[in-house]
C-alpha positions, 0 to 999 in steps of 0.5 A, spaced: 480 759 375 480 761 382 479 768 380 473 766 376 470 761 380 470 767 386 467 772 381 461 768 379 460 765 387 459 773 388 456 774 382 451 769 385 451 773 391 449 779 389 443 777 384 441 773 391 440 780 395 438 783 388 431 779 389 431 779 395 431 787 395 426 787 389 421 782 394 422 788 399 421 794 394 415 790 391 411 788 399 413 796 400 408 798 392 403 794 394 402 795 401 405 802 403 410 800 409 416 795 409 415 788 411 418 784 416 424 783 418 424 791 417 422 796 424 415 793 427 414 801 429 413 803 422 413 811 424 419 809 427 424 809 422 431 813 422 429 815 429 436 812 433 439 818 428 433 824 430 433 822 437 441 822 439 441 828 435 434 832 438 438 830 445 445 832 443 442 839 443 438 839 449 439 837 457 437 831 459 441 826 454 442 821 461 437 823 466 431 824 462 432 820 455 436 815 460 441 813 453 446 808 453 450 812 447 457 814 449 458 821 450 461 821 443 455 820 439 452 827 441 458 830 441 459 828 434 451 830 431 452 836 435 458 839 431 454 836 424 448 840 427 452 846 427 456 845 421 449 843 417 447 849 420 439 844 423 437 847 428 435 841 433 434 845 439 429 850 434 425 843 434 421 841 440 421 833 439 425 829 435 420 827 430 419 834 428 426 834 427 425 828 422 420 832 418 424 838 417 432 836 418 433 833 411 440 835 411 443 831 417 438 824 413 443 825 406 449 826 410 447 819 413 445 816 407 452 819 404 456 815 411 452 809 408 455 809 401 462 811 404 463 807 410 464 801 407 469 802 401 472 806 407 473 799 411 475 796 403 481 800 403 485 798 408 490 793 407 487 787 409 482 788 402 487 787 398 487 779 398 480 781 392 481 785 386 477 790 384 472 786 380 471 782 387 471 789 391 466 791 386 461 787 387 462 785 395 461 792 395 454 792 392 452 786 396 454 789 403 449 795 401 443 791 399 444 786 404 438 786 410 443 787 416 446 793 413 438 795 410 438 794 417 441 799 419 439 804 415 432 804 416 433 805 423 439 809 422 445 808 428 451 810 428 454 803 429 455 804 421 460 808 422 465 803 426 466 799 419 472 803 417 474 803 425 475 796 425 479 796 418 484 801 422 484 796 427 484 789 423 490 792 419 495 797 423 499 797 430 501 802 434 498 809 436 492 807 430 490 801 433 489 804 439 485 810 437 481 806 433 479 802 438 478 807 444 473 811 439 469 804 438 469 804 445 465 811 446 460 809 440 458 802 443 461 800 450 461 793 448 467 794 443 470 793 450 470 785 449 475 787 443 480 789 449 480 782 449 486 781 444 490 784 448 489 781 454 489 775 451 496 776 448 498 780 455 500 786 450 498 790 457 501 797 455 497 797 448 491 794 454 493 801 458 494 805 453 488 804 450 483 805 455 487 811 458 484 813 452 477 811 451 477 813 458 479 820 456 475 821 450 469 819 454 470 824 459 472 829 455 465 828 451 462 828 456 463 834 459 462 837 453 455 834 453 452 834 459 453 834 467 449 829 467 454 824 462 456 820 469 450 816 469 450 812 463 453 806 467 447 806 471 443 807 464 447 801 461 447 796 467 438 799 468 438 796 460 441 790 461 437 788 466 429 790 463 425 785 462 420 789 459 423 794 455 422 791 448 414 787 445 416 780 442 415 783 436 421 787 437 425 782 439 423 777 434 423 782 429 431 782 427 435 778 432 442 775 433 442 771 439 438 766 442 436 770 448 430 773 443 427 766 444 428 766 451 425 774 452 419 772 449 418 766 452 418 769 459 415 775 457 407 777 459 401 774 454 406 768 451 401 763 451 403 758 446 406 754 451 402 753 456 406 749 461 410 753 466 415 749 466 416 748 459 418 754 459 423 756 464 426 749 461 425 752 454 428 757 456 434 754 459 436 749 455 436 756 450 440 759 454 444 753 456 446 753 449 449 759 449 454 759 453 456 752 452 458 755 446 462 762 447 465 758 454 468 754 449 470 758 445 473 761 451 477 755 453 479 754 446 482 761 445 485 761 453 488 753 450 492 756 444 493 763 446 500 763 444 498 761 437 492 765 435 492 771 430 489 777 432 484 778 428 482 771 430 481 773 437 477 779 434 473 774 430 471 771 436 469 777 441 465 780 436 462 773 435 461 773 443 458 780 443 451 779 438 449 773 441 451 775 449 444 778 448 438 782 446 441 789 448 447 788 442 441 789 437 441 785 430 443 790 427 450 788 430 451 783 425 454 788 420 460 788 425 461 782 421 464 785 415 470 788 416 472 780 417 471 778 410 478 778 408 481 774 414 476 769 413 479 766 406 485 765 411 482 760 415 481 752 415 474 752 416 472 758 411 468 755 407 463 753 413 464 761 416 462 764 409 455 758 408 453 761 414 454 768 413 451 767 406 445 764 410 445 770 414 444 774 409 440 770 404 432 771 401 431 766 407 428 773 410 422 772 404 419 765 406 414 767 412 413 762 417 409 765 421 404 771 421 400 776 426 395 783 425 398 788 429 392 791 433 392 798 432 392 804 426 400 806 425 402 812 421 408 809 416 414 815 416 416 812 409 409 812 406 406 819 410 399 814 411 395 811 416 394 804 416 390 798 421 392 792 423 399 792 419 401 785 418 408 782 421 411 776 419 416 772 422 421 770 417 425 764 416 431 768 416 429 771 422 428 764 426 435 762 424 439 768 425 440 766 431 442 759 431 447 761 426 450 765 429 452 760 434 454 756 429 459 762 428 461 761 435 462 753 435 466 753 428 470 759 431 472 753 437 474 748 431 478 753 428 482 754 435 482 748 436 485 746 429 490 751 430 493 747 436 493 741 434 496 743 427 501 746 431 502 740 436 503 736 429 508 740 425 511 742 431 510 750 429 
């Protein structure tokens, strides 16, 4: 009976991305580029991919494209460019790579299919049968935070089956997985955590010699310039204007997208200054709040929690600290199903991700003609004043992704007093 009522739930959940999918393919047919939430730059899709590797291949990675990708990545498309036989360095830009470098695009698409039943096969999936693992395997590739992904093709796919390692192993895999994490995106640093917390300082040693290695060694390899990828990072984090409103609103994770549209230049629709910066704050305040408590609960029953229960919550704390992890950092979810069912307040936890992913990105609430003519990649057309919508999904996004962080509190605050109750 529970296997049934598990299959058709997902079942339900499939047809929810199937629709939600169709809706896309259909604005695509009609309109010749994708709709929100997908890329605002529609000429810009694929290009996290194109443009890491046109730079793994020439000079210049950190002090002219000034990047924030760990020396890995380049190092990783590099050694693809030379097995793949590319040529990125016979391309002048990393556009006309696009147009010819077909190859390296298939293999991502490949790594797109692949990764996910990688993390599938760890052994913390075995609580699905195949019936379940079959279709939640189709969910996750529909889904719009792993569409996502795709279109802008970064490498952050590539992290799913890490994490499985990681979730599911002890010993020298655990910490390869997670010191590889760390040189594909620095902020897998906040994953360390768990060993701070447990006061596992070997594992803690261990793991950053080796994600301190793995970094100088790539970055030799790169460049000589590898060096200032701190400064890159730190540069990043502080821009105030990197990103147009439309970008950030486009996928976000975190509240602070409000909160940088609010103070951007040209947001008139509150005309008060001090509407906004108190907008702005109480925002900001309301993050905060929220992975403070979840960092008083955690350091409360610290002796009680689970591993993968403070993994849940790093990671939950990473896509809400900012704008800079990006929304696409949502995936990163995935690899915590399985954990999920194990605890007291799931049934809230999968609600919220159900909404996360659900055909609420097909309900517009608010709409804009972006001035300009825009060559759309996909299409190979040029079109004026493409249409950009916020979405319902969208605007929720990130509220519900502190509602992850609050439900996480509960969830250690359960512990403790189970544990003060039962004497456990």
């Amino acid at each position: 009976m529970i296997f049934n009522r598990r299959f058709i739930f997902l079942f339900l959940v499939l047809l929810m991305q199937v629709i939600t999918c169709m809706s896309y393919i259909h604005f695509y047919l009609n309109n010749l580029y994708l709709p929100s939430p997908f890329l605002v730059d529609k000429f810009d899709t694929y290009m996290d991919l194109f443009n890491t590797l046109w730079w793994s291949v020439h000079t210049g990675a950190y002090s002219i494209w000034q990047s924030v990708y760990p020396p890995l990545n380049f190092v990783f498309l590099r050694t693809l460019d030379s097995i793949l036989s590319i040529n990125s360095r016979d391309f002048s830009d990393p556009f006309m790579l696009r147009d010819d470098a077909s190859g390296i695009l298939y293999f991502y698409i490949f790594c797109y299919l692949l990764m996910p039943l990688l993390l599938m096969c760890s052994r913390s999936w075995t609580i699905f049968t195949s019936a379940d693992k079959l279709i939640i395997y189709f969910v996750l590739l529909l889904c719009t935070p792993m569409l996502f992904v795709l279109e802008r093709g970064n490498l952050i796919i590539l992290s799913l089956p890490l994490l499985g390692v990681l979730l599911s192993t002890k010993g020298k895999w655990r910490f390869l997985s997670l010191a590889v994490l760390i040189n594909i995106k620095p902020y897998f640093l906040l994953l360390a955590s768990a060993d701070i917390l447990l006061k596992r300082w070997r594992d803690l040693l261990f793991t950053g010699t080796l994600a301190l290695l793995i970094y100088i060694f790539c970055g030799v390899m790169q460049g000589r310039d590898f060096y200032l990828m701190v400064n890159n990072l730190i540069g990043f984090s502080k821009s105030a204007n990197l990103f147009s409103p439309y970008d950030v609103l486009t996928y976000p994770s975190s509240v602070s997208a409000y909160t940088y549209v609010i103070n951007s230049e040209g947001f008139d629709y509150i005309s008060s200054t001090y509407l906004k910066k108190l907008l702005g704050f109480s925002l900001e305040f309301l993050k905060y709040s929220s992975i403070s408590f979840v960092i008083y609960m955690a350091i409360r029953s610290r002796k009680l929690l689970t591993e993968y229960m403070i993994l849940f919550a790093a990671t939950a704390i990473l896509t809400n600290m900012g704008i800079s992890a990006g929304g696409y950092s949502l995936v990163l979810y995935v690899a915590f199903i399985p954990f999920l069912m194990k605890m007291h307040y799931k049934n809230a936890f999968i609600f919220i991700f159900v909404l996360m992913t659900s055909s609420l990105d097909l309900i517009n609430i608010f709409d804009s003609n972006l001035d300009g003519i825009q060559t759309v990649y996909l299409s190979g057309i040029s079109i004026q004043h493409v249409q950009w919508h916020l979405v319902l999904g969208s605007a929720l996004r990130p509220f519900l992704n502190i509602m992850i962080l609050i439900f996480i509190g509960f969830e250690f605050r359960y512990t403790q007093q189970r544990s003060i109750k039962y004497g456990v």
